[in-house]
N, CA and C atoms as a LAMMPS dump frame, in Angstrom:
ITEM: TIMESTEP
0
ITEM: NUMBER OF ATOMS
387
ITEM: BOX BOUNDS ff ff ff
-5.0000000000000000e+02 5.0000000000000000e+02
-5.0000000000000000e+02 5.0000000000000000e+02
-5.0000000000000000e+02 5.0000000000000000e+02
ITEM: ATOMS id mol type element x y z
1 1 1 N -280.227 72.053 -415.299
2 1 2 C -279.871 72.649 -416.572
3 1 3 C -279.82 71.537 -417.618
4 2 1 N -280.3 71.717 -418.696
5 2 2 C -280.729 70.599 -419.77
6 2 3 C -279.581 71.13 -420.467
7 3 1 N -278.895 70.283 -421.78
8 3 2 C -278.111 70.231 -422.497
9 3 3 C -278.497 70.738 -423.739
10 4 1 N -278.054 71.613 -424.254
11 4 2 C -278.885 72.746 -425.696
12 4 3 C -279.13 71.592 -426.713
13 5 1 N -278.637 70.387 -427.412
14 5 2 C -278.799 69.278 -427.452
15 5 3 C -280.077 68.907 -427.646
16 6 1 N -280.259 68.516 -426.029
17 6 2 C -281.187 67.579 -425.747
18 6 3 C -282.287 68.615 -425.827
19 7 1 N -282.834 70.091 -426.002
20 7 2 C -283.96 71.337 -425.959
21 7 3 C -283.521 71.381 -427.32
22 8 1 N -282.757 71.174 -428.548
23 8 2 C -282.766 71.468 -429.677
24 8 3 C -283.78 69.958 -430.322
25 9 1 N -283.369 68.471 -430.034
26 9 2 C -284.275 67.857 -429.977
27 9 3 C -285.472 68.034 -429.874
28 10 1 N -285.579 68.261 -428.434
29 10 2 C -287.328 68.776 -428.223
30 10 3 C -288.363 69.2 -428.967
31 11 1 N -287.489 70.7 -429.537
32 11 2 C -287.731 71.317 -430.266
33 11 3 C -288.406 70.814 -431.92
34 12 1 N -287.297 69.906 -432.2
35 12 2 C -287.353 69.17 -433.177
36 12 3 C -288.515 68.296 -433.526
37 13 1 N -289.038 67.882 -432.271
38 13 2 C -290.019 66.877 -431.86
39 13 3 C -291.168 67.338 -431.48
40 14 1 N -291.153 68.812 -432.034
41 14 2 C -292.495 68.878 -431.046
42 14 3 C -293.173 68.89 -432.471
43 15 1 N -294.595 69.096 -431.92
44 15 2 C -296.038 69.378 -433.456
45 15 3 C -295.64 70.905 -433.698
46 16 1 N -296.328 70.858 -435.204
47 16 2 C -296.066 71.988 -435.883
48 16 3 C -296.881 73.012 -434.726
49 17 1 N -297.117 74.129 -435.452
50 17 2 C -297.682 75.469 -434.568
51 17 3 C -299.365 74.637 -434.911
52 18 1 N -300.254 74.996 -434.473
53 18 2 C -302.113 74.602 -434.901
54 18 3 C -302.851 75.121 -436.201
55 19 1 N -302.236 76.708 -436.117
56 19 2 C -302.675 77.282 -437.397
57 19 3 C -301.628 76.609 -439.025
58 20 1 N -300.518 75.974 -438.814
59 20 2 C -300.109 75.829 -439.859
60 20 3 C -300.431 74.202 -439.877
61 21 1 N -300.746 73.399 -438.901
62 21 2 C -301.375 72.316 -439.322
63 21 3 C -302.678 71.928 -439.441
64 22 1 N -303.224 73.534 -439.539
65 22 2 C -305.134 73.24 -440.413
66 22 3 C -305.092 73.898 -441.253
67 23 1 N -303.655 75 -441.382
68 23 2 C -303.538 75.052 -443.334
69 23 3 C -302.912 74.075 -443.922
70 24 1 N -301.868 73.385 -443.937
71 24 2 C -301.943 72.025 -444.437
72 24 3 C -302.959 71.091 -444.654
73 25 1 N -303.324 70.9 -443.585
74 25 2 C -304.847 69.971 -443.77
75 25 3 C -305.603 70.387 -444.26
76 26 1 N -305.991 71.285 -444.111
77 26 2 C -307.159 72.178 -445.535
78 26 3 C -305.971 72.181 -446.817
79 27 1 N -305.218 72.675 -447.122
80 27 2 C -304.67 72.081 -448.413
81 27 3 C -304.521 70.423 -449.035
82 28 1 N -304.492 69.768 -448.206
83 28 2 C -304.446 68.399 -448.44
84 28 3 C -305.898 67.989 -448.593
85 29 1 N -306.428 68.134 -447.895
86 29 2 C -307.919 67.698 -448.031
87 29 3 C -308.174 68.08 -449.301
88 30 1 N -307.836 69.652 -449.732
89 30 2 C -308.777 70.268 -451.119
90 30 3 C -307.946 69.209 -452.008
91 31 1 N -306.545 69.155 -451.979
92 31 2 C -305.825 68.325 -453.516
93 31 3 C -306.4 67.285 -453.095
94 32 1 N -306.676 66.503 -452.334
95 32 2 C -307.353 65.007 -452.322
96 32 3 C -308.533 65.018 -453.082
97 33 1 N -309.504 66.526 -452.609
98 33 2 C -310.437 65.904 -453.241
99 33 3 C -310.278 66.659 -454.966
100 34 1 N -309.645 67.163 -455.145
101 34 2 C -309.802 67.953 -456.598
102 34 3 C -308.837 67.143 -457.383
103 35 1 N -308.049 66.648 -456.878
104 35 2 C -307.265 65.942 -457.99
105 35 3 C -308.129 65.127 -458.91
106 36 1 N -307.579 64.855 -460.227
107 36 2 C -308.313 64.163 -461.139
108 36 3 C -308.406 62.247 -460.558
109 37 1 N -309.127 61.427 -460.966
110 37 2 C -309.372 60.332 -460.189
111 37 3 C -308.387 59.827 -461.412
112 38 1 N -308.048 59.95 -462.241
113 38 2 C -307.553 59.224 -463.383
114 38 3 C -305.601 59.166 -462.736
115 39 1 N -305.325 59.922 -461.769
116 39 2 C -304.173 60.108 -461.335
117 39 3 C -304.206 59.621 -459.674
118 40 1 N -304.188 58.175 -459.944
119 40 2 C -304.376 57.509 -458.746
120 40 3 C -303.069 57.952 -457.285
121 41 1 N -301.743 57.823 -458.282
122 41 2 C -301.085 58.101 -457.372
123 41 3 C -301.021 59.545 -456.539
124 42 1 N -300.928 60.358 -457.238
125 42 2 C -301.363 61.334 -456.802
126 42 3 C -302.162 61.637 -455.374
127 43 1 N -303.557 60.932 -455.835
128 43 2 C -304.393 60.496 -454.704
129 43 3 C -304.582 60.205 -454.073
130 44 1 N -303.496 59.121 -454.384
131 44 2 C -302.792 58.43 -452.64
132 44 3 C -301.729 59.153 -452.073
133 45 1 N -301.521 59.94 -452.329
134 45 2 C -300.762 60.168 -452.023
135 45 3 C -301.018 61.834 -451.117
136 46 1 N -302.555 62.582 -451.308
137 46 2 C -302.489 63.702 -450.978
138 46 3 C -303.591 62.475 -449.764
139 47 1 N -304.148 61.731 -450.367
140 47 2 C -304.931 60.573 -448.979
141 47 3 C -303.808 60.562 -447.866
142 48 1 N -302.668 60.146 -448.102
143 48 2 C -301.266 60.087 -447.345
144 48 3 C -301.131 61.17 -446.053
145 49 1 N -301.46 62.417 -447.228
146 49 2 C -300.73 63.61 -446.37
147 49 3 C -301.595 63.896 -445.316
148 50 1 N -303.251 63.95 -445.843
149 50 2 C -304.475 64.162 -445.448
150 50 3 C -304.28 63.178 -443.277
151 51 1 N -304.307 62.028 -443.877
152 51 2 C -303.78 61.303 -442.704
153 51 3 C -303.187 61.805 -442.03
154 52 1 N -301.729 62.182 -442.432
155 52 2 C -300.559 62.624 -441.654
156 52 3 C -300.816 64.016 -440.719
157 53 1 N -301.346 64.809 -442.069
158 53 2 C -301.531 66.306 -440.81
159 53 3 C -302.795 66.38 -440.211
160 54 1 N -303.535 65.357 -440.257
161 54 2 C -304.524 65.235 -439.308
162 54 3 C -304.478 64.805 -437.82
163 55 1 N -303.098 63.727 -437.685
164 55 2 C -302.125 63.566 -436.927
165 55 3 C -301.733 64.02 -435.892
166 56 1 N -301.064 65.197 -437.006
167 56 2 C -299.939 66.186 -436.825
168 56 3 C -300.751 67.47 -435.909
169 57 1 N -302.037 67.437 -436.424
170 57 2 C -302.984 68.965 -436.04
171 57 3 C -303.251 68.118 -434.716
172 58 1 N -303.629 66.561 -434.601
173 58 2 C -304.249 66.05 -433.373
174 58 3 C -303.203 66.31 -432.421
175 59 1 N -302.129 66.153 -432.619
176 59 2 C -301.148 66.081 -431.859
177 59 3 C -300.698 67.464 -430.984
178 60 1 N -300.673 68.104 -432.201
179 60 2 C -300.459 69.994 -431.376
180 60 3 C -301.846 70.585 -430.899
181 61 1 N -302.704 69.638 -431.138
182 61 2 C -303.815 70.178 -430.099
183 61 3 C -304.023 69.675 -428.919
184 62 1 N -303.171 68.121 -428.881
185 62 2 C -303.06 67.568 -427.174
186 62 3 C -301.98 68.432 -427.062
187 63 1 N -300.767 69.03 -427.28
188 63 2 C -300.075 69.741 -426.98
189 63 3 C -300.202 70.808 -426.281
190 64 1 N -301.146 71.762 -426.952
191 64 2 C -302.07 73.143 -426.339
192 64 3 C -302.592 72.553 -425.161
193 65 1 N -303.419 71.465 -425.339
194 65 2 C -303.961 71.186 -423.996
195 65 3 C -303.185 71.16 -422.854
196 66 1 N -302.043 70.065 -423.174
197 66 2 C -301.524 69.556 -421.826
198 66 3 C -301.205 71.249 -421.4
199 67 1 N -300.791 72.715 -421.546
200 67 2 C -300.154 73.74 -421.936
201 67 3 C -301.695 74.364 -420.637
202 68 1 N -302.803 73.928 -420.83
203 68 2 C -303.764 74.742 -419.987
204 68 3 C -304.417 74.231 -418.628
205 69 1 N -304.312 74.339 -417.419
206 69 2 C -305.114 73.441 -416.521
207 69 3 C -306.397 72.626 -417.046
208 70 1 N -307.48 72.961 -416.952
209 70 2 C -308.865 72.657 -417.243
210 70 3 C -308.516 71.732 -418.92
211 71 1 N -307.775 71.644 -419.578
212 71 2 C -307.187 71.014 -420.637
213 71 3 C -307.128 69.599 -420.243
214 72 1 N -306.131 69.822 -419.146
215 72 2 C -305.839 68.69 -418.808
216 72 3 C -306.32 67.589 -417.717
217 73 1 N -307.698 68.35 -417.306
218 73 2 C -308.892 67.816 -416.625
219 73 3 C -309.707 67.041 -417.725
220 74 1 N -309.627 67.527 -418.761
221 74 2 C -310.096 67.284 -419.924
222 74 3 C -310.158 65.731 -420.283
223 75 1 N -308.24 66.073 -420.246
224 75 2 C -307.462 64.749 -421.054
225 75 3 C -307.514 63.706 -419.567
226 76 1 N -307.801 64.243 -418.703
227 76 2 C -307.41 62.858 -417.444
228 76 3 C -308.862 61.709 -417.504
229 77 1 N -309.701 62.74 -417.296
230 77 2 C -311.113 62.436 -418.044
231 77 3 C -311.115 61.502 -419.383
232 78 1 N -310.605 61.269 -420.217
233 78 2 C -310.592 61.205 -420.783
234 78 3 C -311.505 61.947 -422.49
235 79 1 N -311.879 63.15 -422.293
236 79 2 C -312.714 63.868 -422.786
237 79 3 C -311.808 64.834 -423.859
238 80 1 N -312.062 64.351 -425.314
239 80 2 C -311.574 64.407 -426.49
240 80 3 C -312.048 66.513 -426.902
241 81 1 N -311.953 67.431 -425.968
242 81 2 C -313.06 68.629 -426.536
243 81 3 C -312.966 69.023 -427.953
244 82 1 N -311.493 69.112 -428.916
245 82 2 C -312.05 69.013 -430.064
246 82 3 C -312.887 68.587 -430.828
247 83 1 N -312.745 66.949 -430.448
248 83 2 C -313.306 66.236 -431.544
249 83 3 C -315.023 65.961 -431.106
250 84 1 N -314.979 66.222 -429.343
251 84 2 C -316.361 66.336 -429.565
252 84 3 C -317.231 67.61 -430.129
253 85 1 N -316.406 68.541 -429.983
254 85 2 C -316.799 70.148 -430.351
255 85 3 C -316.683 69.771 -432.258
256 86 1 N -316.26 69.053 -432.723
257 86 2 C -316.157 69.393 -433.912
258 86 3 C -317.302 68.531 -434.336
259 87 1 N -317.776 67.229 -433.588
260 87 2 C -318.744 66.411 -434.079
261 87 3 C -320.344 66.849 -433.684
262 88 1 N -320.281 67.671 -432.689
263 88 2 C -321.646 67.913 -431.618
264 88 3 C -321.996 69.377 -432.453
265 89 1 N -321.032 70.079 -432.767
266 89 2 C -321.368 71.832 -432.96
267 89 3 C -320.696 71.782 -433.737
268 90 1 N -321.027 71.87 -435.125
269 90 2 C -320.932 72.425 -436.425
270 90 3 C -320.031 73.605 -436.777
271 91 1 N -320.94 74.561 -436.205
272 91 2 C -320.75 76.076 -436.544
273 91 3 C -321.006 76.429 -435.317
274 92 1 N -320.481 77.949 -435.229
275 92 2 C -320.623 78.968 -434.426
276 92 3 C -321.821 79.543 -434.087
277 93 1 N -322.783 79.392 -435.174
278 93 2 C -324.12 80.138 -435.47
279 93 3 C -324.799 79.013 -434.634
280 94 1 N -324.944 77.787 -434.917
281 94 2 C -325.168 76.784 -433.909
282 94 3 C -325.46 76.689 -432.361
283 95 1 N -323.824 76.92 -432.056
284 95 2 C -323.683 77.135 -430.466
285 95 3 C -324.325 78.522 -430.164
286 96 1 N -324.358 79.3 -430.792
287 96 2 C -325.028 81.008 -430.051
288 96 3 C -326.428 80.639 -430.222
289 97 1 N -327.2 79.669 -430.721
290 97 2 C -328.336 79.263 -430.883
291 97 3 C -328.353 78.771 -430.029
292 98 1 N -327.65 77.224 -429.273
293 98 2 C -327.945 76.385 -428.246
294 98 3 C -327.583 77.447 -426.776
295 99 1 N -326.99 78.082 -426.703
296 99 2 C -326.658 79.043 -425.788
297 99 3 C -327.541 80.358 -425.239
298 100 1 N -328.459 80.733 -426.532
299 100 2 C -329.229 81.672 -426.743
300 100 3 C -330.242 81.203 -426.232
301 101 1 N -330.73 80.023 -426.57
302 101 2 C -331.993 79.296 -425.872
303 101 3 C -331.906 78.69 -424.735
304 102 1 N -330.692 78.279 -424.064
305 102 2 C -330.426 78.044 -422.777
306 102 3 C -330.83 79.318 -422.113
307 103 1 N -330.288 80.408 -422.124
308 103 2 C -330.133 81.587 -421.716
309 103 3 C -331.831 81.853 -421.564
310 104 1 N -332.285 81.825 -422.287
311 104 2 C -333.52 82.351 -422.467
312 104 3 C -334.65 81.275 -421.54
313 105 1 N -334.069 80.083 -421.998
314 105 2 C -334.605 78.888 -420.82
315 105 3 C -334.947 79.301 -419.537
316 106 1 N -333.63 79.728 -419.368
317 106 2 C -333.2 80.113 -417.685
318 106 3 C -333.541 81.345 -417.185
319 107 1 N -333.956 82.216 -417.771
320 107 2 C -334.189 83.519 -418.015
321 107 3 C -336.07 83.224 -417.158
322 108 1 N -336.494 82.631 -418.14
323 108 2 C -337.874 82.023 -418.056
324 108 3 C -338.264 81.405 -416.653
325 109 1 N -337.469 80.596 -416.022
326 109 2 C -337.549 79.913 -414.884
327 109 3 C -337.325 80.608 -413.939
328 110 1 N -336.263 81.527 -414.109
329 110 2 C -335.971 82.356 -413.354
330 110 3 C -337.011 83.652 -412.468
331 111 1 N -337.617 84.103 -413.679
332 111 2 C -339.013 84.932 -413.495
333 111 3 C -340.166 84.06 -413.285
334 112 1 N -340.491 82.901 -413.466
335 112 2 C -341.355 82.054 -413.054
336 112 3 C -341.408 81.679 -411.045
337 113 1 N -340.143 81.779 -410.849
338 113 2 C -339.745 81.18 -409.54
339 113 3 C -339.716 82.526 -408.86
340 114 1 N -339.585 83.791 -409.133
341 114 2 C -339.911 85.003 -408.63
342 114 3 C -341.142 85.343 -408.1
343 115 1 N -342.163 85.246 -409.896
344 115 2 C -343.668 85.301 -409.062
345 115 3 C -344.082 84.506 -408.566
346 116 1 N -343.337 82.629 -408.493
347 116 2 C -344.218 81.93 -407.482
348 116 3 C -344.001 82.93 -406.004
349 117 1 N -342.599 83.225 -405.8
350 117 2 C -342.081 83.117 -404.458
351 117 3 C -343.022 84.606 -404.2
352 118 1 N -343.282 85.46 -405.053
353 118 2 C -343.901 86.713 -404.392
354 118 3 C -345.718 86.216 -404.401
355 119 1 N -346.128 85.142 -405.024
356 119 2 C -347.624 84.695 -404.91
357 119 3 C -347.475 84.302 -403.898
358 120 1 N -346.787 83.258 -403.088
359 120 2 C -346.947 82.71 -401.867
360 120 3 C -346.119 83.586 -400.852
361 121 1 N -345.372 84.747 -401.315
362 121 2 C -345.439 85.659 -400.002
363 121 3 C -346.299 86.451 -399.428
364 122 1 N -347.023 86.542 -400.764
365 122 2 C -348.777 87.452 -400.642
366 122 3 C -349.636 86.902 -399.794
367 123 1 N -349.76 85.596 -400.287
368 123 2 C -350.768 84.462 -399.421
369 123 3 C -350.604 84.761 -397.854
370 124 1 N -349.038 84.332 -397.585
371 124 2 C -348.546 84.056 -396.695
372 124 3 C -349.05 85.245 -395.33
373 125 1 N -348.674 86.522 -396.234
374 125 2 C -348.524 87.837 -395.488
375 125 3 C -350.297 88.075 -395.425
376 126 1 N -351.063 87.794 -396.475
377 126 2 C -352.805 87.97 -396.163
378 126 3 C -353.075 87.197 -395.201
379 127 1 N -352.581 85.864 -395.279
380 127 2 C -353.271 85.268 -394.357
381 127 3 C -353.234 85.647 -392.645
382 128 1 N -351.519 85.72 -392.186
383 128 2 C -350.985 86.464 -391.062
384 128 3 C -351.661 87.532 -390.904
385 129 1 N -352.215 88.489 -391.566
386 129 2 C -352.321 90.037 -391.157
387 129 3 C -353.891 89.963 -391.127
């Protein structure tokens, strides 16, 4: 039994929720970049935040992970899947493209390796009979 205390801490300590630290970060990002350049501090200052909940989002997304098995095959690996998913695949429209043509790849090979196997069962069975 833990001390309400020491789980109110925890609590305290953990990363925000995911969805409210990529609306922050999408708000910070936009004032970074829309602010006027003539208002330096400013700038540094949404640069600041930009940093911080980028952080903050990295952080509650190792969080989620450690939270799923295969997550944390991930992380032992050392294998980053956001950040490679965010650098490798763009968009969504993207991956149903690279997926679509896999599919279709395999699709192809698949019926290729059919009529070999029924050409050389033909052979096989003419020649025997």
């Amino acid at each position: 039994m833990r001390d309400p205390d020491d789980l109110l801490i925890d609590d305290l300590q953990a990363p925000p929720p995911l969805d409210v630290c990529r609306e922050a970060l999408e708000f910070w990002t936009h004032r970074r970049d829309t602010v006027s350049r003539l208002r330096r501090g400013a700038r540094r200052d949404a640069a600041e935040m930009v940093a911080r909940w980028e952080q903050r989002l990295h952080d509650a997304e190792r969080a989620e992970r450690a939270q799923r098995p295969w997550r944390r095959l991930l992380d032992a690996l050392g294998i980053d899947w956001p950040a490679v998913a965010q650098r490798h695949l763009p968009s969504r429209r993207r991956v149903t493209v690279i997926v679509s043509g896999g599919l279709v790849a395999l699709a192809a090979c698949l019926l290729a390796m059919t009529v070999l196997c029924l050409v050389l069962a033909y052979a096989v069975l003419t020649h025997l009979g």
